[in-house]
C-alpha positions as CSV (number, residue, x, y, z in Angstrom):
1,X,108.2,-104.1,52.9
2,X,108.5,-102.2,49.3
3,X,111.4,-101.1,47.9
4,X,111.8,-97.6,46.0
5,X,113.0,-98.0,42.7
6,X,115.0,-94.6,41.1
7,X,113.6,-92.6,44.1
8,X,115.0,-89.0,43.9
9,X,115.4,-86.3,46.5
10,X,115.4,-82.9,44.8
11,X,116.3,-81.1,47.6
12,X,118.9,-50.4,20.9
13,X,118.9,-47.9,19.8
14,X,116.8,-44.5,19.6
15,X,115.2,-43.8,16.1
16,X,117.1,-42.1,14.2
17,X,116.2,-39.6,11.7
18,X,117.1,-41.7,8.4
19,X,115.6,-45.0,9.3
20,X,111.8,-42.4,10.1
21,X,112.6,-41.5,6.5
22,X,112.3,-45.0,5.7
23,X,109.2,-44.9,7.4
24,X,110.7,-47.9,9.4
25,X,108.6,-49.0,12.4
26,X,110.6,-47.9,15.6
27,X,109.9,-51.6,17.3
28,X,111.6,-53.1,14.5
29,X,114.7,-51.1,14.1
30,X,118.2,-52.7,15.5
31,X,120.9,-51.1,17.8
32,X,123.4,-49.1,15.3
33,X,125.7,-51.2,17.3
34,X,125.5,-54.9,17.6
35,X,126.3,-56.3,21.4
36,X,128.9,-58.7,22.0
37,X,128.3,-59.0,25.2
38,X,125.5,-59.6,28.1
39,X,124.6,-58.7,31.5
40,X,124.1,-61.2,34.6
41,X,122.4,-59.2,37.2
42,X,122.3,-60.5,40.7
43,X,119.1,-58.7,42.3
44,X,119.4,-58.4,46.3
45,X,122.6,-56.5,47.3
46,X,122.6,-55.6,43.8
47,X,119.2,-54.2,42.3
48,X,117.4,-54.3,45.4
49,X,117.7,-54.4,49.5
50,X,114.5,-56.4,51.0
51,X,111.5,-54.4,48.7
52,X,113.6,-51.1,48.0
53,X,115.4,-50.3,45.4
54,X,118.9,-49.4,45.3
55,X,118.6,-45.8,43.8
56,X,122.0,-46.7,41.4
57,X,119.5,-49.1,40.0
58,X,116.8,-47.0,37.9
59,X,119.7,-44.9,37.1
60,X,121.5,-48.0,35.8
61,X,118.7,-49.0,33.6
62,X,117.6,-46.2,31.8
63,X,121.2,-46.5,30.3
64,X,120.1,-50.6,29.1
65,X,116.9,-49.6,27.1
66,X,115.8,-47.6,24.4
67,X,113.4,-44.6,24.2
68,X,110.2,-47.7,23.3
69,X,111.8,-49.9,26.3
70,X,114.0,-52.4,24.5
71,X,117.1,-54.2,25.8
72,X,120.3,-52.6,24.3
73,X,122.3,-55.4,25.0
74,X,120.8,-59.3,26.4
75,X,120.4,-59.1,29.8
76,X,119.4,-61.9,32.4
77,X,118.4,-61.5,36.3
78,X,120.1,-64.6,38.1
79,X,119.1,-65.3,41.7
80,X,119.4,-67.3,43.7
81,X,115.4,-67.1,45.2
82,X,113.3,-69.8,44.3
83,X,110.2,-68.7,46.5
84,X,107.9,-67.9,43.3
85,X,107.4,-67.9,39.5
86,X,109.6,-66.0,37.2
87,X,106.4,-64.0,36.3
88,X,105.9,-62.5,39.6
89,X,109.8,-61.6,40.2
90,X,109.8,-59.8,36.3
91,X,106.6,-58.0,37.5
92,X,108.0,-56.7,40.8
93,X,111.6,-55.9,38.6
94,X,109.4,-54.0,36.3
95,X,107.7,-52.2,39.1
96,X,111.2,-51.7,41.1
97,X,113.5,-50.4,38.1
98,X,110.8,-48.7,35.6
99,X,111.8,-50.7,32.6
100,X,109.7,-53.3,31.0
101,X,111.1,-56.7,32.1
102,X,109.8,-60.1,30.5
103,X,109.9,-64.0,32.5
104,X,112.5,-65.1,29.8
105,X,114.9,-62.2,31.5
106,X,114.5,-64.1,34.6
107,X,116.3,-66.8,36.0
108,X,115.4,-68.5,39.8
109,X,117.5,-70.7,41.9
110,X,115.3,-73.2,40.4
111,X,114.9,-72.7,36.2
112,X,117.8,-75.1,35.3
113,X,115.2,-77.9,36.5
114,X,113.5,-78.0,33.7
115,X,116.0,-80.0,32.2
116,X,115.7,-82.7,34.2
117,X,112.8,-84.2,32.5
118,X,113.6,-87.3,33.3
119,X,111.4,-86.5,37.0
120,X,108.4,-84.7,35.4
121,X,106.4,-87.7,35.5
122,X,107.4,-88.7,39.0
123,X,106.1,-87.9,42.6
124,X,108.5,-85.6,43.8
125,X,108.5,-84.4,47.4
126,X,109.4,-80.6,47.2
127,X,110.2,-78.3,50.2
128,X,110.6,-74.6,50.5
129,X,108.4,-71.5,50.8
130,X,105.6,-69.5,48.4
131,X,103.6,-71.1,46.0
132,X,105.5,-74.5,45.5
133,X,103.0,-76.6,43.8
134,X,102.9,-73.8,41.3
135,X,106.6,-73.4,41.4
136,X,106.8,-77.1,40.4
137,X,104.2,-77.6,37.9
138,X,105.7,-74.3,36.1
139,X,108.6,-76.0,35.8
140,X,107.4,-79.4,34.5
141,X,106.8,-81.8,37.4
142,X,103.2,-83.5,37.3
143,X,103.2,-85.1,40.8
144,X,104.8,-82.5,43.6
145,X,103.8,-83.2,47.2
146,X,104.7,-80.7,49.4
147,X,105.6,-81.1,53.1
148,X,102.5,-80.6,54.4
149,X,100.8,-82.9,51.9
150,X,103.3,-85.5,53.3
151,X,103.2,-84.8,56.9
152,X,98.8,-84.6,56.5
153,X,99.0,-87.9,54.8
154,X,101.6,-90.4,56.4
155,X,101.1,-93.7,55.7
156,X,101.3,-94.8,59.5
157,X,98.4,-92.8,59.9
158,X,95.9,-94.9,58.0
159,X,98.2,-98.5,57.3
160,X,95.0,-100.1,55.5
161,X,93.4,-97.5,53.6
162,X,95.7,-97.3,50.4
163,X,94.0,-95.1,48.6
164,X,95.0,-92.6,51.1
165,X,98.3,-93.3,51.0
166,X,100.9,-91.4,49.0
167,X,102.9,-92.5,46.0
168,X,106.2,-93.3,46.3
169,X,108.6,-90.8,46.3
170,X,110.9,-90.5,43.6
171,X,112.4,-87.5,44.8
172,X,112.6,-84.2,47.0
173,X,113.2,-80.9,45.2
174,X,114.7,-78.5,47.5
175,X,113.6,-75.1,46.3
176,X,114.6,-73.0,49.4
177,X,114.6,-72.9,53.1
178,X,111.5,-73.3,54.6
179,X,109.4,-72.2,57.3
180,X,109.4,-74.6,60.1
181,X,112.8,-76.3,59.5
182,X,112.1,-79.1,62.1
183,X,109.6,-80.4,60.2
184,X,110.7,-80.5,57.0
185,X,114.3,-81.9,57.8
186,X,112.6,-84.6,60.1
187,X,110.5,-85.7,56.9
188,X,113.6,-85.1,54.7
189,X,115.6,-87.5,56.8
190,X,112.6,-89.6,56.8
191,X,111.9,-90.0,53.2
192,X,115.7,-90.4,52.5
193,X,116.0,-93.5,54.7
194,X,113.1,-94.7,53.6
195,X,113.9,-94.9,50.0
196,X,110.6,-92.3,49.4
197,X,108.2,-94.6,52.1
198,X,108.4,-92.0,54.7
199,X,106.7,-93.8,57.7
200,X,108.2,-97.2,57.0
201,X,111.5,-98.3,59.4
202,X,114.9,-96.6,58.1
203,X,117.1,-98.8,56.2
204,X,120.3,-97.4,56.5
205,X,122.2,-100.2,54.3
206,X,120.5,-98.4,51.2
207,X,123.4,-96.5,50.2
208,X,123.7,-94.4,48.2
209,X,119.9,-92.7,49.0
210,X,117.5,-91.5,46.9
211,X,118.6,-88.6,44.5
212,X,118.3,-85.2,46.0
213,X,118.3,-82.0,43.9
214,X,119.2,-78.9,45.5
215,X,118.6,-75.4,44.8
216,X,120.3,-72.3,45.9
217,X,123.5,-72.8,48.5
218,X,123.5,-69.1,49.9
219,X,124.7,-69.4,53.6
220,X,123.5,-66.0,54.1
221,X,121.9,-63.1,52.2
222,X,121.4,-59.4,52.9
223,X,117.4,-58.0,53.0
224,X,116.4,-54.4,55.0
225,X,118.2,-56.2,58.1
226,X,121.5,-54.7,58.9
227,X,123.2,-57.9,59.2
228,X,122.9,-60.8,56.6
229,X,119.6,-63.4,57.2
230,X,120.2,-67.5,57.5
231,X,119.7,-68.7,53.6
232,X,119.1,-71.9,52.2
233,X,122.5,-72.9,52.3
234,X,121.8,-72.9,56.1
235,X,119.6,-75.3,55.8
236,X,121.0,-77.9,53.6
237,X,124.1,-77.7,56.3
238,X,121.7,-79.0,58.8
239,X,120.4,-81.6,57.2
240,X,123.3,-82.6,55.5
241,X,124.8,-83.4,59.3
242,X,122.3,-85.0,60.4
243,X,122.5,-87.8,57.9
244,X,125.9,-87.9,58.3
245,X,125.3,-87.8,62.1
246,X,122.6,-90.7,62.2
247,X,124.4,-92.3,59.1
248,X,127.7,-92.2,59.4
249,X,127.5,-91.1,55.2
250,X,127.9,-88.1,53.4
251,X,124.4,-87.1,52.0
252,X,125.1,-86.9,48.4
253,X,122.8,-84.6,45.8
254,X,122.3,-85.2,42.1
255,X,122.4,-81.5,41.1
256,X,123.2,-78.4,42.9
257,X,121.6,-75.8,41.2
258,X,121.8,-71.8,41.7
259,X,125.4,-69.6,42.1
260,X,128.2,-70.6,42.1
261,X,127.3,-73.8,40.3
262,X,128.5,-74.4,36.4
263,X,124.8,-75.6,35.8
264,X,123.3,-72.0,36.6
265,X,125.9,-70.2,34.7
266,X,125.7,-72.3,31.5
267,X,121.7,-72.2,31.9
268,X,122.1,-68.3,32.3
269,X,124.6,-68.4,28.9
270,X,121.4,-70.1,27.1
271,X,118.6,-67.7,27.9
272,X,121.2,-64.4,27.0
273,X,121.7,-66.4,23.8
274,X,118.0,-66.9,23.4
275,X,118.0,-63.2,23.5
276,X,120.0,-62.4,21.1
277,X,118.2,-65.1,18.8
278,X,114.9,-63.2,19.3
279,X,116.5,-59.8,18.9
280,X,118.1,-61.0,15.3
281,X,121.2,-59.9,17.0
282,X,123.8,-61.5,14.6
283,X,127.3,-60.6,16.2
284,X,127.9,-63.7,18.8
285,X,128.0,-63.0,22.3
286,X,131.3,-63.3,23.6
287,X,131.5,-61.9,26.9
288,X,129.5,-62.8,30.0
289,X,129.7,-59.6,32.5
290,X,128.2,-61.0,35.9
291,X,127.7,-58.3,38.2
292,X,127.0,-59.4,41.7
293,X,127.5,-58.2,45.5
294,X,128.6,-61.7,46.7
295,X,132.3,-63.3,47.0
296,X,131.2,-66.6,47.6
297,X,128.3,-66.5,45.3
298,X,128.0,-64.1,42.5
299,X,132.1,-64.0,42.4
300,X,133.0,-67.3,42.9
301,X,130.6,-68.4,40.4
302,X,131.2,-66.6,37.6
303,X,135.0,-66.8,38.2
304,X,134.6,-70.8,37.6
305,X,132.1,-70.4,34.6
306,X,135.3,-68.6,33.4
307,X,137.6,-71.0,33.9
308,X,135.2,-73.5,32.3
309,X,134.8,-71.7,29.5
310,X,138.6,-71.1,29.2
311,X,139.3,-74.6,29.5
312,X,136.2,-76.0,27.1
313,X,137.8,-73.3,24.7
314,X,141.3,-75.7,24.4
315,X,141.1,-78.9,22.0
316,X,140.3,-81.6,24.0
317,X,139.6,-79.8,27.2
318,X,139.7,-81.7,30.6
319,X,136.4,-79.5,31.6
320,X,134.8,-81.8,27.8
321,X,136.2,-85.0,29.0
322,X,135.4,-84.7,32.8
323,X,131.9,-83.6,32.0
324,X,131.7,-87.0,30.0
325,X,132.3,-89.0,32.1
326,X,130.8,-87.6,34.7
327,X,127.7,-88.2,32.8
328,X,126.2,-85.3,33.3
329,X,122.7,-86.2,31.5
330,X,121.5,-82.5,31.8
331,X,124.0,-81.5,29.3
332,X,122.3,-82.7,26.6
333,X,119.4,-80.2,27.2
334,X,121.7,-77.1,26.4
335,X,123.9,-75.7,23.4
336,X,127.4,-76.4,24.0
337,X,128.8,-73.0,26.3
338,X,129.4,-70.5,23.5
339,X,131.0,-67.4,25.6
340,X,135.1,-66.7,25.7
341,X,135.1,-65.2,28.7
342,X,132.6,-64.8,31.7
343,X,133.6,-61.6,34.2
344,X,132.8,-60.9,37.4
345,X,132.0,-57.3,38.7
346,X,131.3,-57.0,42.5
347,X,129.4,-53.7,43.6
348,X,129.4,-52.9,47.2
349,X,125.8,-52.3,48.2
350,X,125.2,-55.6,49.4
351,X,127.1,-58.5,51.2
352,X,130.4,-57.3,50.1
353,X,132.1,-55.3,52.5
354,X,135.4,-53.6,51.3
355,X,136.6,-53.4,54.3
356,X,136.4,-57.1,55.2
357,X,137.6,-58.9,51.7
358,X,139.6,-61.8,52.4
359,X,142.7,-61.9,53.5
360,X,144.5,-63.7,50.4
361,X,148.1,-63.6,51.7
362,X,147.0,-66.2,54.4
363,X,145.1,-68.6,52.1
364,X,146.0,-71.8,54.3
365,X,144.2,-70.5,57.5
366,X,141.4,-69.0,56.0
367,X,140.4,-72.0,53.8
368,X,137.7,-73.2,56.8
369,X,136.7,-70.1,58.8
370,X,136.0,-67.8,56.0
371,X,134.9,-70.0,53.2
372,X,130.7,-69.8,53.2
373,X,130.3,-71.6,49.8
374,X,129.0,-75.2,49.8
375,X,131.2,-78.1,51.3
376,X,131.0,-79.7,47.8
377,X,132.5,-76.2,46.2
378,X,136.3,-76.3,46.7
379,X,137.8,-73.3,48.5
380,X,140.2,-71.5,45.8
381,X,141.4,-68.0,46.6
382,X,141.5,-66.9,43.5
383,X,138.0,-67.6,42.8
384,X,137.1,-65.1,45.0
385,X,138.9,-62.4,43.5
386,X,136.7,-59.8,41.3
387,X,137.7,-58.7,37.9
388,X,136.5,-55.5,38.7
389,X,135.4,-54.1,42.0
390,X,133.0,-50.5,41.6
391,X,130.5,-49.1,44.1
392,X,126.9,-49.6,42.9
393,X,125.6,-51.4,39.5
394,X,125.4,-47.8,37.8
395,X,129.1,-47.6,37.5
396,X,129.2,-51.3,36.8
397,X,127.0,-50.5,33.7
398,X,129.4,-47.9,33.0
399,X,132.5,-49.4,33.4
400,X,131.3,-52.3,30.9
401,X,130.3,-49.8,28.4
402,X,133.3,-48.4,28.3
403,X,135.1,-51.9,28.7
404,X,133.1,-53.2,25.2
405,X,133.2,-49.4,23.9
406,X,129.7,-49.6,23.8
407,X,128.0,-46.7,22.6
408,X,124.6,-47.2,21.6
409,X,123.0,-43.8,21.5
């Protein structure tokens, strides 16, 4: 029987009258005030509940752009959906919130893979739902197999035809729940002990398994429903006990990608930069405002970008060193974080109920029954604690204006 060899599973401002005198094209003018800061938008619970938007958010953005529709300040829509392109999500934003919103403003569950180039050129097994082989090749990979490719095309089915058979699999993108979970985490499992020749017999002394790259963690998350829906985090809980079940071994994942992890902040800090680059925007962006609807997620997430960026701010941070030898190769792919300070506004039109926040005086007993955040995600009270609690995003907008003394117009 063949062996796999580096198998992976990858689970503004408005014109004003001197600069017309100038006879100075509108789209070419800059902000009287330079922005120091940028805006992480979280977009269900947030911007949006199901298809409908949340009437706070056209108010909102009508305060972010100019009279020609151009960004005041760099802002970036972080989600953690990974069900289509960025092109489709700007055009429904667009749609949703009036204002004209480009694919570089957008950031899925799944952008940060790009920088793992090192699978582009391998057969990746990817799972989830919407367009996936689009989703992948968008993104860089050249061989994706989806599960229904896989399960159509199982090597046991036709042993002696191996032109029919599949190449091996290097490794399984996980881009989102999908629809029949049985499936999917039966050929997970399957590829996994394997190592990528689903159909051959499991060799569970090949340990540690093939990579696996995981996006989006959400347990839950809040659509039209009155109560919050299963997420993808839901998933990858299953089939992480399994393994362990018919292992006895932790399933372990080469990147975890979407909120709360460091990756998707530092990814997000990029493209605001990128912004700012494009705008000619000069004064350095300082502060991160992340304004979500999520404890576990949005909060929790930007509260440890913080605290990485507080800590790579030292000489000789332990976040530099640990992040060394760790060996994180993706690193390479990004600018060193830039930001002070990331905050963390939670609104309360989504998953956030302020009548339910967690009970920080009894942090002991709470640690396992309240905590929804990935088992690989330690549980630290005070990472679930908002800078700044408001009602909807138009007073978040508001209160960071005032916060920056922002006054564009």
């Amino acid at each position: 029987m063949h062996k796999a060899e580096g198998v992976v599973v990858l689970l503004v401002s408005t014109c004003t009258l001197e600069r017309a005198e100038l006879n100075i094209p509108c789209s070419h003018w800059r902000p009287l005030v330079l922005p120091s800061f940028g805006f992480l938008f979280d977009i269900d619970g947030v911007l949006v509940r199901g298809k409908t938007p949340i009437p706070a958010a056209r108010t909102a953005f009508r305060k972010l752009v100019n009279s020609q529709g151009q960004f005041l300040v760099p802002v970036v829509f972080v989600t953690n959906a990974g069900n289509c392109l960025r092109q489709e999500k700007a055009d429904q934003l667009s749609h949703l919130l009036g204002v004209p919103i480009s694919q570089d403003q957008v950031m899925m569950s799944h952008s940060p893979l790009r920088m793992f180039k090192r699978y582009h050129e391998k057969c990746v097994l990817v799972s989830g739902q919407g367009p996936l082989l689009d989703i992948a090749q968008d993104l860089g990979f050249c061989q994706p197999i989806t599960i229904d490719t896989l399960r159509e095309k199982r090597p046991l089915l036709d042993a002696v035809d191996h032109d029919r058979r599949p190449s091996i699999l290097v490794a399984v993108v996980l881009f989102g729940e999908p629809v029949r979970w049985e499936t999917s985490l039966q050929l997970i499992i399957d590829v996994l002990l394997t190592s990528g020749y689903p159909g051959n017999p499991y060799e569970q002394e090949n340990y540690p398994h093939i990579p696996v790259l995981a996006c989006n963690m959400d347990l839950m998350w809040v659509a039209e429903a009155q109560s919050p829906r299963f997420g993808h985090g839901t998933f990858m809980v299953c089939l992480e006990n399994i393994y362990k079940k018919i292992t006895g071994k932790e399933l372990k994942y080469e990147a975890l990608m979407g909120k709360p992890s460091r990756l998707t902040y530092q990814y997000a800090e990029h493209l605001i930069r990128a912004q700012a680059l494009q705008r000619s925007w000069e004064q350095p962006i300082q502060t991160l405002y992340a304004v979500g609807d999520n404890l576990m997620t949005d909060v929790y997430g930007a509260n440890l970008y913080n605290r990485y960026l507080e800590e790579s701010s030292s000489k000789g941070s332990k976040a530099r060193i640990q992040a060394k030898l760790a060996g994180l190769r993706w690193e390479k792919e990004l600018a060193s974080a830039a930001a002070a300070h990331c905050r963390s506004v939670l609104v309360c039109t989504g998953v956030y109920n302020p009548h339910t926040e967690v009970p920080l005086d009894t942090r002991d007993s709470i640690a396992e029954t309240v905590f929804h955040g990935h088992r690989d995600f330690r549980f630290d009270p005070g990472l679930v604690e908002p800078d700044h609690i408001v009602p909807d995003v138009d007073a978040a907008v508001d209160l960071v204006f005032q916060l920056e003394n922002f006054a564009p117009n």
